[in-house]
N, C-alpha and C positions, 0 to 999 in steps of 0.2 A: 849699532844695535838700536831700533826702535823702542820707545818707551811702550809700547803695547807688548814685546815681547820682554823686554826686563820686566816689568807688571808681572807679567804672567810667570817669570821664572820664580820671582820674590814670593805669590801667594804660595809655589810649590813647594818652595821650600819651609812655607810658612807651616803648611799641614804636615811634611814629611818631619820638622821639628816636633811637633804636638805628636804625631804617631807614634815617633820612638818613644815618648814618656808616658804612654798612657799606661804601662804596665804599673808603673810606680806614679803615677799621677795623685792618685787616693792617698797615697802614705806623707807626702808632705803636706805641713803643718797650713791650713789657710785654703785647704782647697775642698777636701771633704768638710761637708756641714755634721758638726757631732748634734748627737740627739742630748737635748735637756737645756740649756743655758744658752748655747748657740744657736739653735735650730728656733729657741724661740723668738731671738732676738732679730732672724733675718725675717722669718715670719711678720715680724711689727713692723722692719722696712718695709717688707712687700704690704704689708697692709697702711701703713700710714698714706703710701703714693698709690695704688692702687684701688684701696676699700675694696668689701667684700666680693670674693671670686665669682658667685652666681651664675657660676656654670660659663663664663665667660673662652673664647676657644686663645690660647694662650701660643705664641712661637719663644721657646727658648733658643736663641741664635748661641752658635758658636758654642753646643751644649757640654761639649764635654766628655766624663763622665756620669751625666745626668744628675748632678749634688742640685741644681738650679731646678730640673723640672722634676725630681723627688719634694723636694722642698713646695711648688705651686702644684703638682697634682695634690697633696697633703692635703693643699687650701682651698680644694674645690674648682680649681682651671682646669680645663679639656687642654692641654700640656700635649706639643707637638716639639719634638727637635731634632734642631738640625745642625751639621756639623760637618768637618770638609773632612773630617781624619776617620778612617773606618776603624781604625782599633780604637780609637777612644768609643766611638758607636755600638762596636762590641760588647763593648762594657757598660754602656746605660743600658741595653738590650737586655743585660742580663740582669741587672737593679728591676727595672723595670719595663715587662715584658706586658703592660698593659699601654703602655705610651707607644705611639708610633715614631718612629726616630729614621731623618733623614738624611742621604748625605748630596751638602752643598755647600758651596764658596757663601757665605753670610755676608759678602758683598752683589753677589750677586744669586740671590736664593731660589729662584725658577719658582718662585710660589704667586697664583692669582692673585691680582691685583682687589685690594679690599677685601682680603679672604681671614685677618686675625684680627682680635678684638685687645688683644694686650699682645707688646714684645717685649722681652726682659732680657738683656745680657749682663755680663760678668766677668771683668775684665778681657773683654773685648776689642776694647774700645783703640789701645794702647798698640795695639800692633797692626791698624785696619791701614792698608796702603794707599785707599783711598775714600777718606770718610766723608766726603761731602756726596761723592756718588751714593755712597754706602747708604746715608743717610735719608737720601732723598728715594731711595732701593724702599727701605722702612716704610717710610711714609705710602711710598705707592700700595704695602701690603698690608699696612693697615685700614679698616676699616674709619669710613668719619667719624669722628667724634673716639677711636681707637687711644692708647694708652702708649708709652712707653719708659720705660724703665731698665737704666744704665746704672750698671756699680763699677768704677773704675779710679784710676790712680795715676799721675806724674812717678814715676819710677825711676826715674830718671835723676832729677835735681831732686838734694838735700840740704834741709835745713844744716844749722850748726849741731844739735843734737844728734842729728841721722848720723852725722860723717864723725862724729865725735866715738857715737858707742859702734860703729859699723868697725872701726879700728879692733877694736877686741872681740868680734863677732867672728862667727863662721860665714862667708859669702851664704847670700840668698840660693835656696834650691833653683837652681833654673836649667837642670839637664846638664850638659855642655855648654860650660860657661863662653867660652872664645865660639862656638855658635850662636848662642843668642847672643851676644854681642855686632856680631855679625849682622845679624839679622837686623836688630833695634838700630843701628847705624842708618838704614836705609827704609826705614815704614816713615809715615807721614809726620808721625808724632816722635818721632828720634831726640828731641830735645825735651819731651816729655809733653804728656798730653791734662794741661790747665783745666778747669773745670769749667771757666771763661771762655777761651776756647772753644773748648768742646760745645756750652751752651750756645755761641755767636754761630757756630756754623749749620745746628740744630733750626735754630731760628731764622737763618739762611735760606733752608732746605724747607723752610716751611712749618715747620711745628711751632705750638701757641703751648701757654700757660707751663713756661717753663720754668721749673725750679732746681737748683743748688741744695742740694742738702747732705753736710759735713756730718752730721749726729750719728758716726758710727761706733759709738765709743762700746755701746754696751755688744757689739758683734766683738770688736778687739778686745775688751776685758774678756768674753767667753772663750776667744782663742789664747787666752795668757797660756794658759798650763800646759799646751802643747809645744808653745812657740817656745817659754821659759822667759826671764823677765829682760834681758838685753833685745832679742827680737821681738819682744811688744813691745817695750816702750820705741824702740823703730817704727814698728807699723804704727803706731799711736803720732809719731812725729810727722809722717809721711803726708804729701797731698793727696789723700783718698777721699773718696763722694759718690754719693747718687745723685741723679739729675732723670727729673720724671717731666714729661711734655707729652705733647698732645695733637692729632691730628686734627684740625679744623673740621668742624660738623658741618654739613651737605648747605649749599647756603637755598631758603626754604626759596619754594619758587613766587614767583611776583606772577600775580593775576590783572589783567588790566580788568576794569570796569566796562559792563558793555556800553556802547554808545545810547 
């Protein structure tokens, strides 16, 4: 079998996985953004990498349930998203019947070239089969000088703490366990997606003014009370981060002198 059709079987199964859950997607703990303490907190991520929205035209990749472009329409982004699973689509359609919501592979988005001013995903990152294409996908759809902003996580390897309290914990939500297993076995990042990494291939693909930033403490104290205190101090343990970079601005043109 050619790796162009394995590819292609892996994304299908990737969206038919996300479709079965999207009924129950909302209800576990870390995916819907609560309003008050949470909402404000991811808000100060998006604004610390970002700065104010100014009507800026915004693509939420890999949307979801729309908790990611509920959250930037709020802040003033012109909020487009897109998403390869139609039930989950369903469902931000009905959140939010003002946002236009598309569905496509977030690796390969079919969106003009230069046509968004910010891109924001949300554990994303972690299941993308092929993130250097993916990346360099991005880059083409943003505009110069364009923004980007990843929140994403190593899921994968655990500190001593994680595997410690994981022992007395309930298994993480993740649908059908021996499926996503399955699945995370064979995506790019199967041994877990580094934040190193993830920035080296960015920088790869072309993005400038790239930045690392861990400071998610005050989003995981606002999810304590859903999570309960053995799966927060997990997520608290975990390698999780944002990472904000930047399309290189149009380089200005050089005029000769006349003779």
């Amino acid at each position: 079998m050619s790796d162009a059709i394995s590819n292609r079987d892996l994304r299908d199964e990737i969206r038919d996985y996300w479709s079965d859950r999207a009924a129950t997607f909302d209800t576990d703990p870390g995916h819907k953004i609560t309003e008050g303490a949470e909402m404000a907190a991811w808000q100060a991520l998006v604004r610390r990498h970002l700065g104010n929205a100014a009507g800026r035209e915004l693509l939420d990749l890999a949307s979801g349930t729309g908790e990611i472009a509920r959250l930037c329409a709020g802040l003033g982004f012109r909020v487009t998203g897109l998403d390869w699973s139609e039930p989950m689509l369903a469902r931000a359609r009905s959140k939010l019947p003002e946002v236009t919501f598309l569905q496509a592979d977030a690796e390969r988005t079919m969106l003009r070239a230069g046509s968004m001013d910010v891109i924001v995903t949300r554990h994303l990152v972690w299941t993308l089969v092929d993130p250097a294409a993916s990346f360099a996908e991005w880059l083409r759809v943003l505009r110069p000088g364009g923004r980007l902003l990843l929140v994403d996580g190593d899921f994968v390897a655990r500190g001593w703490l994680g595997r410690l309290l994981g022992r007395f914990s309930a298994p993480a939500s993740h649908g059908d366990p021996s499926r996503h297993r399955q699945i995370l076995s064979r995506v790019h990042f199967s041994q877990g997606a580094r934040a190193e990494t993830v920035a080296a291939m960015l920088r790869d693909a072309g993005f400038v003014d790239i930045r690392v930033d861990r400071r998610l403490g005050a989003i995981h104290r606002a999810q304590a009370a859903q999570l309960g205190w053995r799966k927060s101090l997990i997520r608290r343990s975990e390698h999780r981060y944002a990472i904000s970079a930047r399309k290189p601005s149009a380089s200005p043109l050089i005029t000769k002198a006349a003779p």
